[in-house]
VEXDO-44450 format. One line per 3 residues: number of its first residue (from 1); their letters; for each residue y, x negated, z negated of N, C-alpha, C, O, CB. Coordinates in steps of 0.001 Angstrom, whole numbers, m for minus. Each point is the difference from the previous one (the first is absolute). Glycine has a CB too. Layout:
<atoms>
NUM> a> Y,X,Z,Y,X,Z,Y,X,Z,Y,X,Z,Y,X,Z  ...
</atoms>
This chain:
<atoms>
1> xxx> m51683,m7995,141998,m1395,174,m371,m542,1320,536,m1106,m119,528,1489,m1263,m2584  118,2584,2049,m111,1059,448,m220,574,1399,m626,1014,308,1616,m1263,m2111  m80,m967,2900,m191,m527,1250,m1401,408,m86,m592,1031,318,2372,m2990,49
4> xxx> m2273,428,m1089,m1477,m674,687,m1157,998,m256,m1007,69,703,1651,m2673,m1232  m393,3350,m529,m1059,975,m829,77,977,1689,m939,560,567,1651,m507,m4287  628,m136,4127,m565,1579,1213,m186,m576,981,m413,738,895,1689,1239,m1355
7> xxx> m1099,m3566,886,m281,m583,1072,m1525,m44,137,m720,253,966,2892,m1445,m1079  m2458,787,m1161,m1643,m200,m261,m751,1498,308,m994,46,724,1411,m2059,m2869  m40,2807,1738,m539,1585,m221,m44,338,1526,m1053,428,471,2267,436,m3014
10> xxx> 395,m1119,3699,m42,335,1385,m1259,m637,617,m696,742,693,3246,m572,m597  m2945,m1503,m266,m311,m913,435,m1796,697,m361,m840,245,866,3446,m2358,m1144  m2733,2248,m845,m1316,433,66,m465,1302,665,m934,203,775,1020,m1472,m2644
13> xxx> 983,2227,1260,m221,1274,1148,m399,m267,1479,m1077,456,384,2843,604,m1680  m1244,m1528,1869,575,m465,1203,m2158,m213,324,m804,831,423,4516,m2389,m894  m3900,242,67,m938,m483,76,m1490,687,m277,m1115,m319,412,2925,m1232,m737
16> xxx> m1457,2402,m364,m1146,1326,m325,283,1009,1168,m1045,341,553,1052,m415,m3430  993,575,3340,362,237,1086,m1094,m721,1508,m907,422,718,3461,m188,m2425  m2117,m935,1622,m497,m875,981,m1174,m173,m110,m420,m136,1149,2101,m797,m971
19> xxx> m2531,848,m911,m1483,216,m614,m376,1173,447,m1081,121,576,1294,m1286,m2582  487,2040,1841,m729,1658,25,m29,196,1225,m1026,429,528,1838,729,m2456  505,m1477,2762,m42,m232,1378,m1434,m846,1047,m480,294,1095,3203,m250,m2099
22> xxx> m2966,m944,205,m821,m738,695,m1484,572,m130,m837,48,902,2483,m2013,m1219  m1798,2415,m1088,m1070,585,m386,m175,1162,970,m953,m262,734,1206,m552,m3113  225,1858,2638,333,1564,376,m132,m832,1561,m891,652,545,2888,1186,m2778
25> xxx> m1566,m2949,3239,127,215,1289,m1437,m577,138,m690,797,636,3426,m876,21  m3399,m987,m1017,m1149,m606,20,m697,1399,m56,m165,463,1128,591,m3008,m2212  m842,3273,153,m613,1200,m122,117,841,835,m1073,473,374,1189,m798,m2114
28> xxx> 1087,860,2366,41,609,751,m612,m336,1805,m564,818,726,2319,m265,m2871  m1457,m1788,2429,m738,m768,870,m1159,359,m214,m650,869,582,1931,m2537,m432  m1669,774,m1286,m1990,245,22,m511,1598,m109,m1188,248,203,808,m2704,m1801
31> xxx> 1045,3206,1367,m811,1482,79,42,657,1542,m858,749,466,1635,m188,m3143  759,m1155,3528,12,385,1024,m1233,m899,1598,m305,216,1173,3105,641,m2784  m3055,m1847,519,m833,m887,714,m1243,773,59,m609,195,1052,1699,m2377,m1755
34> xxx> m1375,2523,m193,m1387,898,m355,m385,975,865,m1036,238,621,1496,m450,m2742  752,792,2010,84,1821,909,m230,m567,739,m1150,288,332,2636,1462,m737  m1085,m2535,1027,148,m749,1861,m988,m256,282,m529,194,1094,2289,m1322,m926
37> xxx> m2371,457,m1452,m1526,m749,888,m1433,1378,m208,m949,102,778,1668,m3577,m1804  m512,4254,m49,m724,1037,m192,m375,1226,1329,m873,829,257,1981,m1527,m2705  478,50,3179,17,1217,1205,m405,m681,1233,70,530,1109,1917,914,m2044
40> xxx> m2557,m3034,641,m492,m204,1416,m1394,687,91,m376,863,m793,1666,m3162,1094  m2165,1730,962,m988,503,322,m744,m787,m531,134,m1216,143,444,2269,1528  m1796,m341,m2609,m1299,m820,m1046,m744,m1340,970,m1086,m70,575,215,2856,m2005
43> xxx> 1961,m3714,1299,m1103,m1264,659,605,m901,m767,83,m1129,484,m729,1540,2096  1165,m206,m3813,m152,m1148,m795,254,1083,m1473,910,649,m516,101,m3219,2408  m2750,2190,m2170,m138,282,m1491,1432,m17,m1142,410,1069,m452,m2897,m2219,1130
46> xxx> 3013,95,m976,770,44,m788,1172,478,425,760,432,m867,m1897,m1873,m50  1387,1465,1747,1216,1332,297,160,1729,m447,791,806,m490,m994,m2368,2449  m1178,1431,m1389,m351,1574,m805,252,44,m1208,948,737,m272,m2622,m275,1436
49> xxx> 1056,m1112,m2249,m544,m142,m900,1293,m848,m953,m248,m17,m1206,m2418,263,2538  4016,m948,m908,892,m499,m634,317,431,m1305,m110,1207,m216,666,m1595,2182  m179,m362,m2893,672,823,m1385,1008,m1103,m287,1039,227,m621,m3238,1240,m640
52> xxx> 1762,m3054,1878,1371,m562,m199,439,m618,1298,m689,194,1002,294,m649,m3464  1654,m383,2535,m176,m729,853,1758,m716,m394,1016,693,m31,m3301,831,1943  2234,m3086,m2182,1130,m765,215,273,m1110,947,m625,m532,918,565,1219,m2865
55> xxx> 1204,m841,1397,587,m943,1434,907,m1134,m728,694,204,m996,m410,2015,3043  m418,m3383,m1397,437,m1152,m165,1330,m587,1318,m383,m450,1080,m2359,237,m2462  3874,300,1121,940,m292,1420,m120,m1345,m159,38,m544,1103,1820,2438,m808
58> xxx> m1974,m2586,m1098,231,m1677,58,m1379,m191,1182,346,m566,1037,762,m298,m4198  m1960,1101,3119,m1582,m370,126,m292,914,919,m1217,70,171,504,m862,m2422  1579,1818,3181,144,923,990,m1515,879,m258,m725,483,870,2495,m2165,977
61> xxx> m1903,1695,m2902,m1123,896,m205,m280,1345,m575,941,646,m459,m1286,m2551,494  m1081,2470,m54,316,1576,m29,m1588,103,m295,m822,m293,869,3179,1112,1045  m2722,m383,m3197,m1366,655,m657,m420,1109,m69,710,795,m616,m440,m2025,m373
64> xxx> m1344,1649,1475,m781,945,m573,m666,258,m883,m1172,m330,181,1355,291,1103  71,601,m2411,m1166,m646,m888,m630,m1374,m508,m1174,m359,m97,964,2089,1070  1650,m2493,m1319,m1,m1518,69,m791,m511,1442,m139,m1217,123,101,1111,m3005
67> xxx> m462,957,3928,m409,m592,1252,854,m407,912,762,958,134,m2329,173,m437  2033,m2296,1286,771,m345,500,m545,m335,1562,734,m344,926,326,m197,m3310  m2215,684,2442,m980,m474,1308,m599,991,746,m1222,142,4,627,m1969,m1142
70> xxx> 1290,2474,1724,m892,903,1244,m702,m64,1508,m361,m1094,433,1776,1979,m1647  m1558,78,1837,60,235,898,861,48,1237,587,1066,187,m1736,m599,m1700  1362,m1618,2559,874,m431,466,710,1511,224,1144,119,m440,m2208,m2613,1308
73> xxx> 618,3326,m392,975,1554,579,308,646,m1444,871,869,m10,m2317,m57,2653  826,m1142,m3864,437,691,m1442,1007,m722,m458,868,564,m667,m2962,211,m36  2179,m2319,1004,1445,m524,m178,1159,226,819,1129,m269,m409,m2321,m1186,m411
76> xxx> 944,1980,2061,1146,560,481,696,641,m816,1098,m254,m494,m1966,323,2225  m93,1116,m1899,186,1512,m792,822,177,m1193,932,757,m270,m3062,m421,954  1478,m1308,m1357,738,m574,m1413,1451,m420,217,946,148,m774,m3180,m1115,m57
79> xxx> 2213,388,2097,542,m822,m83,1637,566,248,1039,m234,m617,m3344,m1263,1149  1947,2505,893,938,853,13,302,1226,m884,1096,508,m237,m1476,m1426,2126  m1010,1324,m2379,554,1256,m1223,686,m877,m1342,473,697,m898,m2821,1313,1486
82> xxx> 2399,m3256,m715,1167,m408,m883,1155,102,549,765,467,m843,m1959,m1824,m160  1650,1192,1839,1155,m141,836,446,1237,m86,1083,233,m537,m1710,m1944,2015  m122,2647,m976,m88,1557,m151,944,207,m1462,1138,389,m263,m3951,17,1562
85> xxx> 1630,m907,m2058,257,305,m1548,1857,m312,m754,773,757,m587,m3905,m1665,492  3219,m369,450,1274,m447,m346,1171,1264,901,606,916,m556,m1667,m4022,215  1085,2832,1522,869,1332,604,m283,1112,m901,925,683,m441,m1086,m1283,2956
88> xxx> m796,779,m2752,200,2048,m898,595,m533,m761,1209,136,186,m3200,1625,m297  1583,m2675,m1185,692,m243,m1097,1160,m504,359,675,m249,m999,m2443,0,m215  2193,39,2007,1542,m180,m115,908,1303,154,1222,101,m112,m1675,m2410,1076
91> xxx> m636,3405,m634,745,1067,591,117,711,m1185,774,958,6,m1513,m892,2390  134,m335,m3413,m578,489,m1204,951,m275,m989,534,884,m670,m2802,m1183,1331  2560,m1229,m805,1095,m322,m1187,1305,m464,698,m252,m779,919,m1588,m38,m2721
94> xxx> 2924,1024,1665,843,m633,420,506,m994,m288,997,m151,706,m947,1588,m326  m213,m2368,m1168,30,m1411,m757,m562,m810,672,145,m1204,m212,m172,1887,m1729  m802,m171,2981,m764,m1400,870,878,m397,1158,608,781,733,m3138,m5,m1130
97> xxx> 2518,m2051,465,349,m951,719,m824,m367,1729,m169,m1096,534,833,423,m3321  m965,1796,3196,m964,233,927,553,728,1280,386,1165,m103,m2005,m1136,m1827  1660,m607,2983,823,999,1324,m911,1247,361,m1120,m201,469,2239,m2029,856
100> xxx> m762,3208,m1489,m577,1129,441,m347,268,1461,250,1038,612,848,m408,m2474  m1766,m1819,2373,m326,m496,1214,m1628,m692,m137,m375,m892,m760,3226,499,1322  m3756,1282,628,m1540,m632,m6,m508,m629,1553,m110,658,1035,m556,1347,m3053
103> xxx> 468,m3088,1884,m640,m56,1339,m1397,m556,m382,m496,m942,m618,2731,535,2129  m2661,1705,m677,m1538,m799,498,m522,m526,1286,m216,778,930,m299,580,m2400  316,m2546,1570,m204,m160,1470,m1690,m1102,506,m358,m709,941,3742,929,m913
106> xxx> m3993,307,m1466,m1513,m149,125,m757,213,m399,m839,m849,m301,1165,29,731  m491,2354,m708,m872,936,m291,m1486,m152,394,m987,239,m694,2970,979,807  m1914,m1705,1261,m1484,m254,859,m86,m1482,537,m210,m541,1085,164,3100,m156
109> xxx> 354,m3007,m2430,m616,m1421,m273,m1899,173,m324,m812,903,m205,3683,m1791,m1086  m2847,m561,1412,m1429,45,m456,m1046,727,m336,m570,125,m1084,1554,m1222,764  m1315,1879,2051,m806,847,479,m356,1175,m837,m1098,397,m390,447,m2219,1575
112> xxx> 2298,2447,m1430,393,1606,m465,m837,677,977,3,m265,1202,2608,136,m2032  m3062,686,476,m972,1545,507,887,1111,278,601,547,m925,m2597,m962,m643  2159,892,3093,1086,772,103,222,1226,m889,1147,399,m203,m1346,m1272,2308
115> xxx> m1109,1621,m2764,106,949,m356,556,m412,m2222,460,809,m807,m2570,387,3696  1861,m2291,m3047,894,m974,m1340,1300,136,107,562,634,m893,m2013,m2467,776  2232,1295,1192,1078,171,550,625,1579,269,928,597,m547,m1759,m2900,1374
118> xxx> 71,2621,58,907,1434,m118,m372,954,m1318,603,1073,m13,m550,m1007,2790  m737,m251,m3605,64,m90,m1705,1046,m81,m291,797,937,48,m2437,m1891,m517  1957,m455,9,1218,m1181,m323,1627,1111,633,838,630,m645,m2879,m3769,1394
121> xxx> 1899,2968,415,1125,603,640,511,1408,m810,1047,256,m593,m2006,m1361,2948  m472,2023,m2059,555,1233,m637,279,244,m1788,570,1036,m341,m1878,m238,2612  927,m1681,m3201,271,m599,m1042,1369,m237,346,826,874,m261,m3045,m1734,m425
124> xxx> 2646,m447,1363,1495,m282,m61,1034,1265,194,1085,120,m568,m1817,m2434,1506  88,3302,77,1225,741,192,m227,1343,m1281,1013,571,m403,m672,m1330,3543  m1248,1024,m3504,m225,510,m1103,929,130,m1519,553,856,m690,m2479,m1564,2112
127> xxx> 1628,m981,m1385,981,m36,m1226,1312,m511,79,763,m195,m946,m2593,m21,m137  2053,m4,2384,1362,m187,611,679,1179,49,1212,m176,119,m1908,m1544,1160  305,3011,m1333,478,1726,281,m28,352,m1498,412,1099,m371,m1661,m249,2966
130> xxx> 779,m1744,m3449,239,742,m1330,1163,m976,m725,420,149,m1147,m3147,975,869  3030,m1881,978,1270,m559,m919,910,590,449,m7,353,1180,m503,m2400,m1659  1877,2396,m630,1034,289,170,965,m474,m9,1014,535,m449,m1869,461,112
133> xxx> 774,m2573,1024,1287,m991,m167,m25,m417,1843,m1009,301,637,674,m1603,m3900  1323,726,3851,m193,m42,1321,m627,m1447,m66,113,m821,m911,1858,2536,1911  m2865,m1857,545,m405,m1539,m467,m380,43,1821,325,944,720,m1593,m1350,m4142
136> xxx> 547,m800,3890,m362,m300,967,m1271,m78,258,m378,m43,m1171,2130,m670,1117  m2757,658,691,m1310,m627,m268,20,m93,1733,372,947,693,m1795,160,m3436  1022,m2231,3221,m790,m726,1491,m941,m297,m37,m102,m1028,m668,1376,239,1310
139> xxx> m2400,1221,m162,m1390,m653,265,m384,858,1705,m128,1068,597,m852,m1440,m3915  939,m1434,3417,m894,m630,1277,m854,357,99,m600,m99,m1070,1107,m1392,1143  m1501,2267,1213,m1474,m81,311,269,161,1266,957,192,749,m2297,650,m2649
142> xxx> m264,m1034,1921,m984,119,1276,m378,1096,195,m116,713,996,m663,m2502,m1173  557,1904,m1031,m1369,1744,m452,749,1309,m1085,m160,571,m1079,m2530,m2661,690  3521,2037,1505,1035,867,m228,m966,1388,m912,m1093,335,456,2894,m1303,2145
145> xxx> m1316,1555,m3690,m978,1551,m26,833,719,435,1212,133,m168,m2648,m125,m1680  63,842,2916,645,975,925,731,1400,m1311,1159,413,m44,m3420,m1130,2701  1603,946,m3154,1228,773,m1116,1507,117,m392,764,808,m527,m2489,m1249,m99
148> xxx> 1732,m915,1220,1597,m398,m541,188,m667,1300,47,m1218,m175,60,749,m2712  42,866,4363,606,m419,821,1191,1360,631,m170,736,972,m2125,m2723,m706  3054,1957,m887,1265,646,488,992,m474,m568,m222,m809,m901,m667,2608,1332
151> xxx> 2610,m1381,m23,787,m5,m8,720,m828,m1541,880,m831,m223,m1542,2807,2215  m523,m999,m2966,1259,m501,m922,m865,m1476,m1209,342,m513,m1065,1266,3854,1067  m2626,m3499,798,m500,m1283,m271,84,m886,787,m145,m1089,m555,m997,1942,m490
154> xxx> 1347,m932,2326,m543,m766,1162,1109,m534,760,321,683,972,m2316,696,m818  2897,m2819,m436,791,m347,1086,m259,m514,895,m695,m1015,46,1687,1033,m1097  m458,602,2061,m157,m1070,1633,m1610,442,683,m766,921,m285,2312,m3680,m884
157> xxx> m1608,1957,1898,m1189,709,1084,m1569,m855,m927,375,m627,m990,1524,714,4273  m3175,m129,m3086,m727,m506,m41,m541,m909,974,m39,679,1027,150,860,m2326  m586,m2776,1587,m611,m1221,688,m1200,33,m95,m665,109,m1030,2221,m1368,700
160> xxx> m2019,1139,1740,m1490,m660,24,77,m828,1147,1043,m220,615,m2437,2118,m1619  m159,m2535,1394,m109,m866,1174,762,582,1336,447,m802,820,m2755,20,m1865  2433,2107,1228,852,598,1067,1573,m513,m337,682,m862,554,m2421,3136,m232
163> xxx> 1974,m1556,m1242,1326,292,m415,304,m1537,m1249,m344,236,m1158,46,3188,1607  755,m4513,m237,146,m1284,m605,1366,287,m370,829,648,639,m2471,m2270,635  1795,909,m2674,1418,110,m726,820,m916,866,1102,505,216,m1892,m95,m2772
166> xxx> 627,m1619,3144,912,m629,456,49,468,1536,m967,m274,710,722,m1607,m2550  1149,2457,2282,m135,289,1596,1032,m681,772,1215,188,49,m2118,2046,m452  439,m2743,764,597,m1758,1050,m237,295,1323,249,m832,872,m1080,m1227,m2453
</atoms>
């Protein structure tokens, strides 16, 4: 009988555990979502202006302010500062189940404004220099910011209509 009394007791701990966990990473996500979108450039009102924002993985979705419908280049944004978001927080708790690995490889989707983008960029490496866990982050462009073109951001050469990635 004594068994079941501490099986029951592990069993609930455990599960409040796991609650607090879920509670604390969701939260931590949505506040880092905030910062992210607070630090783009003012072309979408509710970014500035955020106080909430959740997310649905079944339903691959992601709110602002219960808003889910933007601006084709503000859903990028979102779209990647969640992505963003989950990498910090993983760097954040160690209980997550998350590879400390980011790729972005479409930032200057749906007619990103170069100067949004090299925003976005200097954001990523921003709060990429304030974590203290090792991690990866890749992002793809076109519209490279000239700020961050050296050595210890920048692999391999850059491509254009001269210079083509595939050379045959």
């Amino acid at each position: 009988m004594q068994s079941r009394v501490w099986l029951r007791r592990l069993i609930s701990e455990r599960d409040q555990r796991v609650r607090h966990r879920k509670t604390e990473a969701v939260n931590t996500i949505a506040s880092l979502v905030i910062e992210i979108l607070k630090r783009d450039l003012p072309r979408e009102t509710r970014f500035q202006s955020a106080e909430s924002v959740s997310f649905d993985f079944g339903r691959n979705q992601v709110a602002v302010e219960g808003r889910t419908n933007f601006a084709a280049s503000s859903m990028v944004l979102l779209k990647n500062g969640f992505h963003l978001a989950l990498l910090l927080a993983s760097l954040e708790h160690e209980y997550f189940r998350y590879p400390r690995l980011a790729l972005f490889d479409n930032v200057e989707d749906k007619g990103m404004e170069v100067a949004r983008s090299h925003n976005f960029q200097s954001v990523v490496v921003e709060l990429s220099e304030q974590a203290s866990v090792d991690h990866q982050i890749i992002l793809t462009t076109s519209m490279m910011n000239p700020t961050l073109e050296d050595d210890s951001y920048v692999i391999g050469p850059a491509y254009d209509h001269q210079r083509k990635s595939l050379d045959i």
